[in-house]
C-alpha positions, 0 to 999 in steps of 0.5 A: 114218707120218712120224717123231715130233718129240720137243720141250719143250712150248710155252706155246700147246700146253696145250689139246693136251696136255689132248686127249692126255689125254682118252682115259685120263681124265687130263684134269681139270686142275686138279683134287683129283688135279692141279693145273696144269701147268707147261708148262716141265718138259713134252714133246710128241710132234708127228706132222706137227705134231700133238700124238700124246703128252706128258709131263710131271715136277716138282721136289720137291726138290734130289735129288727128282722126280715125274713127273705125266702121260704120255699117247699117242692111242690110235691112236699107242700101238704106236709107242714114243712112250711110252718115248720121252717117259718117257726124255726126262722122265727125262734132263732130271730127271738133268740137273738132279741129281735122284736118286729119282723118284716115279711114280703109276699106277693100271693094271696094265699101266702098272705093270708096264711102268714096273717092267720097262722101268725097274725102278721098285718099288712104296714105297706106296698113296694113296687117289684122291679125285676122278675120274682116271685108271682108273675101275675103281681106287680108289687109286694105286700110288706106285712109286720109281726110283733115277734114279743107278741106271737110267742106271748100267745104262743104260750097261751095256746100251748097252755090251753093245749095241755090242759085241754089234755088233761081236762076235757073228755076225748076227742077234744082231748088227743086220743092217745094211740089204741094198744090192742092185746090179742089173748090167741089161746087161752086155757079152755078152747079146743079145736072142737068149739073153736076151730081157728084157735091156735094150740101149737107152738108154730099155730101160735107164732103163725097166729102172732105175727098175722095179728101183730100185722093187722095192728096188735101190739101185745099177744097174751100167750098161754101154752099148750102140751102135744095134745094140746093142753095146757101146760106151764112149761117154761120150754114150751113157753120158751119155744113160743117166745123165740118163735115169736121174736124171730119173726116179729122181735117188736112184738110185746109178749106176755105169759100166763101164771093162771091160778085156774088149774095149777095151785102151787107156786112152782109150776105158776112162776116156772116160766119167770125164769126164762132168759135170753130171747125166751125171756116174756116182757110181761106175766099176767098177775090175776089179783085174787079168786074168782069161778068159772064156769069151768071151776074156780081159779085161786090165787091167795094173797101170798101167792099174788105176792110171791108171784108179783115179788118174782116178777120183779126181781126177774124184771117182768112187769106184771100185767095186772088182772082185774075181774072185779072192783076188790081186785084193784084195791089188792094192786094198790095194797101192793104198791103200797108195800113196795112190790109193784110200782110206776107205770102200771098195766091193768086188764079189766075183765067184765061180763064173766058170771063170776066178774062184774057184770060188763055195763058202761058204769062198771068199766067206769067204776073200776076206771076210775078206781085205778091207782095214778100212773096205770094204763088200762085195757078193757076186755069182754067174756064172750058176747060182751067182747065187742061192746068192752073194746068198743067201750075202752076204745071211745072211752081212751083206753086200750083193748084185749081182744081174742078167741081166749075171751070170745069163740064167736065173731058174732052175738049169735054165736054162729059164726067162729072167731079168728084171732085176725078178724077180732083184731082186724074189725077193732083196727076198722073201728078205730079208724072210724072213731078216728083213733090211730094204733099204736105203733111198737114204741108207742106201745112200748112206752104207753106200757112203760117197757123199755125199748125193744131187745135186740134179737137176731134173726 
């Protein structure tokens, strides 16, 4: 269902307002019970240009309102819409200095909604005497709200909401919505040890769009040659971005500098200069050097600033790589000079024999280091994938996910991991801890990107 429109009412949309009201026998209009409606002080609820709801409310006096019909379609009552027009009738009633409120119902139901939503209480009883509203009730309850009073505590609630958000731990704080990082190819897999790794440019779009429907929202892309190497390519890079953005354009991109098998700057930065629809919205920036089992990866200070400088200057934000608690400090000695700066995105990769060992205490120490207005992703090396995104997730924080990580979907490492599955099992997860995904804008600002460029397709 689209999102309402919530909007006064305009002078042609009496006859749908009425349509409205039909349903609750509110419709007589005018009538003994009510007489006409002055559309000036009425609100509508439009669905894809269709009046679902309405409300509406009368002066009486310099410090005194009445409110007169509040009606949603049946089909459209579980949705909020009716304490949406209640709130909006009632704001502009403040608005314009009234203090007390009147309010007429006649269903136990609505009575009690309007005392426990509002805390309105009951000041009499009139006789109906026409036909409105619940057959089955033969009188109106008149209930009153001290309208100084309702805002007073609205503030209150809305005072207590935000620093439950800042200060309690998740659920009872909002879990913001999850962004999930599928890493699809990495630097190290083949098809011999991995057999649904993606090495091909079309294997890779293929591979991005299947995750990005499953719930991903960032694809972490390393590039590889016809043989299937890898390569720092900018063309290969460009042909794998473009691929993407014509299938899936909301779909985050980000490239690879790694320092794992190409020391020199030329060759780390060459696929920072791509543009148009080639251009990635993200590169990784690993903040120092650490082994693998494979062999070491180094990046010197110089070459992470360098790095960092042409990102900037090409305006790609740097996805900041983190194996071990020193790396942060690096960031932070960055930002300090001036290089990196506002909203800041970190992986943290724990579980590697040359990373921080991958313990619930760990991921919150290097958590709790992170400079203020940084988001954070946790991500596991091999068997220790699943119990990092499960950490990150619980622990409000995003995932990296994928076969760059971990070739196995299980802990016995029998049975070889997909893109698709990893992301899909944390998407069942998630809704298990009851934690949405992140739709492409919320990703989007959750990272601190713009909106998304527009590509044709």
């Amino acid at each position: 269902m689209s999102e309402p429109i919530i909007e006064k009412a305009k002078p042609g949309d009496l006859e749908a307002i009425l349509e409205v009201m039909k349903p609750w026998n509110m419709h007589h209009v005018p009538s003994p019970e009510m007489e006409e409606l002055d559309l000036e002080c009425f609100y509508v609820a439009r669905i894809e240009g269709r009046i679902v709801g309405a409300s509406g409310y009368k002066v009486l006096s310099q410090t005194r309102g009445k409110t007169t019909l509040l009606g949603v379609l049946p089909e459209y009552c579980k949705g909020g819409l009716g304490r949406l027009l209640q709130d909006i009738r009632l704001e502009a009633m403040h608005r314009i200095g009234v203090r007390k409120v009147i309010t007429n119902a006649d269903r136990a139901e609505t009575i009690e909604w309007y005392k426990r939503r509002y805390g309105y209480r009951e000041v009499g009883r009139l006789r109906k005497v026409s036909s409105f509203g619940d057959p089955a009730a033969d009188h109106w309850t008149t209930l009153e709200l001290d309208l100084d009073a309702y805002f007073r505590n609205s503030d209150r609630r809305q005072s207590a909401t935000e620093y439950i958000a800042r200060n309690e731990p998740h659920p009872l704080a909002p879990y913001p919505p999850l962004v999930i990082n599928a890493c699809l190819t990495g630097m190290i897999p083949q098809k011999a040890m991995a057999p649904f790794v993606p090495l091909g440019v079309e294997e890779i779009v293929e591979d991005a769009v299947r995750v990005f429907d499953a719930g991903a929202r960032v694809v972490h892309v390393h590039a590889r040659d016809e043989a299937g190497a890898p390569t720092w390519n900018a063309r290969v890079y460009e042909r794998i971005l473009t691929g993407i953005r014509r299938e899936r354009p909301e779909l985050i991109c980000c490239v690879s500098t790694s320092g794992r098998l190409w020391s020199d700057f030329e060759r780390r930065s060459e696929v920072l200069d791509l543009i148009g629809t080639g251009k990635p919205d993200f590169a990784s920036l690993t903040l120092g050097s650490l082994n693998f089992m494979t062999g070491p990866s180094v990046s010197s200070l110089e070459m992470i600033e360098r790095l960092a400088e042409r990102m900037r200057e090409r305006q790609i934000l740097p996805e900041l790589e983190v194996f071990d608690l020193g790396m942060i400090g690096i960031a932070k000695y960055l930002e300090r000079k001036g290089v990196i700066g506002g909203r800041k995105s970190f992986n943290l990769l724990l579980g590697s024999l040359g990373s921080v060992p991958a313990t619930i205490g760990n991921l919150a120490a290097l958590v709790a280091a992170l400079p203020d207005d940084s988001f954070w992703s946790a991500a596991g090396i091999g068997v220790f994938q699943l119990p990092m995104n499960v950490a990150g997730l619980v622990a409000g924080g995003g995932v990296r996910i994928g076969i760059e990580d971990a070739l196995h979907y299980d802990y016995a490492r029998k049975t070889p991991a997909s893109n698709l599955d990893l992301v899909c099992r944390i998407v069942r997860i998630a809704s298990e801890v009851q934690r949405s995904i992140a739709t492409p804008e919320e990703a989007r600002a959750l990272l601190g990107l713009g909106r998304q460029p527009k590509v044709g397709r």
